[in-house]
N, C-alpha and C positions, 0 to 999 in steps of 0.2 A: 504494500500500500504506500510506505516513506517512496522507496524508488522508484513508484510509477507517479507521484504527483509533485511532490516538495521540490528536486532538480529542474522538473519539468517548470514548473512555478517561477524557480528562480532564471533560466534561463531565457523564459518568453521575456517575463517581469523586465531584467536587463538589457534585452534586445526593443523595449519599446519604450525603454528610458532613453537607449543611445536614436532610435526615431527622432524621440524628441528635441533632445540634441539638435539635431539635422533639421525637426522645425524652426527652430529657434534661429539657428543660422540663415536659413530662408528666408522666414519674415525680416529679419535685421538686412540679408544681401539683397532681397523687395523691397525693401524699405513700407512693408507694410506692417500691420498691429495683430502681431500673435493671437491675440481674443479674435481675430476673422477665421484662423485656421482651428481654433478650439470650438467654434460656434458652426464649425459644419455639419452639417447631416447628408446623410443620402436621399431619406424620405422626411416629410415633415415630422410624421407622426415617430421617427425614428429619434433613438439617443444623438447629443452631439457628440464632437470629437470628444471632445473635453469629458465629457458622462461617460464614454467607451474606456475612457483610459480608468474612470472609477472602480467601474464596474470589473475592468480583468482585475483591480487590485481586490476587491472585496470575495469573489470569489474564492480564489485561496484562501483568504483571513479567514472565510468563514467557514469551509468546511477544513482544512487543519484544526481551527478552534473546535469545531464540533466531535470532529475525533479525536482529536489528543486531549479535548479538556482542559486547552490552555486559550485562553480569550485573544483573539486578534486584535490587532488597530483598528480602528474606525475609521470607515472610509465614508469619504463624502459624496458629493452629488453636483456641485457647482463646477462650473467649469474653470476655474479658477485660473491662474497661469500657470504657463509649462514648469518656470522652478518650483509651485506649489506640486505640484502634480507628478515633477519629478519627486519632490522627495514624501510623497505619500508611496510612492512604490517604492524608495528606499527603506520607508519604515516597513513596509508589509515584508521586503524580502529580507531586514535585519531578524525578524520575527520569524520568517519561513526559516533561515540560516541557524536561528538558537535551536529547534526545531528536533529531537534526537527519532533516531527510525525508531526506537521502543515507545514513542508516544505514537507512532500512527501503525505502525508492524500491528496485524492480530485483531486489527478493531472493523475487518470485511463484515463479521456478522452484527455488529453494534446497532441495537436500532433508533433510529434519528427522528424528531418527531421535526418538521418543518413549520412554521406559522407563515402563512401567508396570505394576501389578499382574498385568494379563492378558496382559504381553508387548513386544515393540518392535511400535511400529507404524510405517511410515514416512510421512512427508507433502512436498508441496512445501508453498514457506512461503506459498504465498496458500490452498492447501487446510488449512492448519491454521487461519493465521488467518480465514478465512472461514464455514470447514464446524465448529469444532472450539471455538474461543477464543470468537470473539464471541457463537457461541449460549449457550456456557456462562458468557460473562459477563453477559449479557439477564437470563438463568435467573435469575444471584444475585443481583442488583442487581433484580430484580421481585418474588423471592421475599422480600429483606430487607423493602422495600418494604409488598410483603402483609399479609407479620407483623404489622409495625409498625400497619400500618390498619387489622386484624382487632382488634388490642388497642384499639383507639378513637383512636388519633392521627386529628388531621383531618391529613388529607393529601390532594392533592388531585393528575390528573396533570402538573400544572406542576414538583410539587415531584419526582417522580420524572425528566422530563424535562429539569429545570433547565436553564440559561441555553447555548446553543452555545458553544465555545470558538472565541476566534478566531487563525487562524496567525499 
């Protein structure tokens, strides 16, 4: 369970901080206002950049917390600026990083109760994180990704997939 998410976690996490990076440089070599490139969507009714980059961080926070029992950062919702937002994923992956395989190793059958809009759902903790977390952290971490490419960042899939982390 540690070695299929927490690496995986830390390596996307790092790879769409150094994005950000590369937005940053954009906006300033455009000479235009970072909040344009944080305030995109694809669809209206869609997240913006800024909220896609929340949402990969809170995923992890939240289901590690829910299996290991150890409470994640809080992550936000505002699109705020790229240094806020960088370092809401440095907090998330200093937290993913303290992180030991015996607090997530063995916890597949754990069962997880969810509160949400549309109700409790239950899960075991390897159907959350498998069926539930990781696809919805792909999403965000592809989508931020898109955004950013759509606006003309060169980006290429190295910079999406960035460097493995190693245990």
């Amino acid at each position: 369970m540690y070695s299929v998410s927490v690496p995986i976690f830390i390596q996307h996490l790092s790879a769409l901080s150094a994005v950000l990076d590369k937005a940053a440089a954009y906006a300033e070599q455009k000479k235009i206002d970072p909040s344009a490139l944080l305030s995109m969507r694809l669809y209206p009714d869609m997240y913006s950049m800024g909220r896609q980059v929340h949402e990969a961080c809170r995923h992890p926070s939240r289901v590690c917390g829910m299996l290991s029992g150890v409470e994640g950062p809080a992550v936000g919702k505002d699109d705020n600026s790229i240094p806020e937002l960088k370092a809401e994923i440095a907090r998330v992956v200093d937290y993913l990083k303290a992180l030991k395989p015996s607090q997530i190793d063995g916890t597949e059958d754990k069962e997880i109760v969810v509160k949400g809009s549309s109700g409790e759902r239950k899960y075991t903790g390897q159907g959350l994180l498998l069926n539930h977390s990781m696809p919805n952290f792909y999403f965000h971490c592809t989508t931020a990704y898109d955004l950013l490419r759509h606006a003309g960042l060169d980006l290429v899939k190295r910079d999406f997939v960035g460097t493995p982390y190693k245990l």
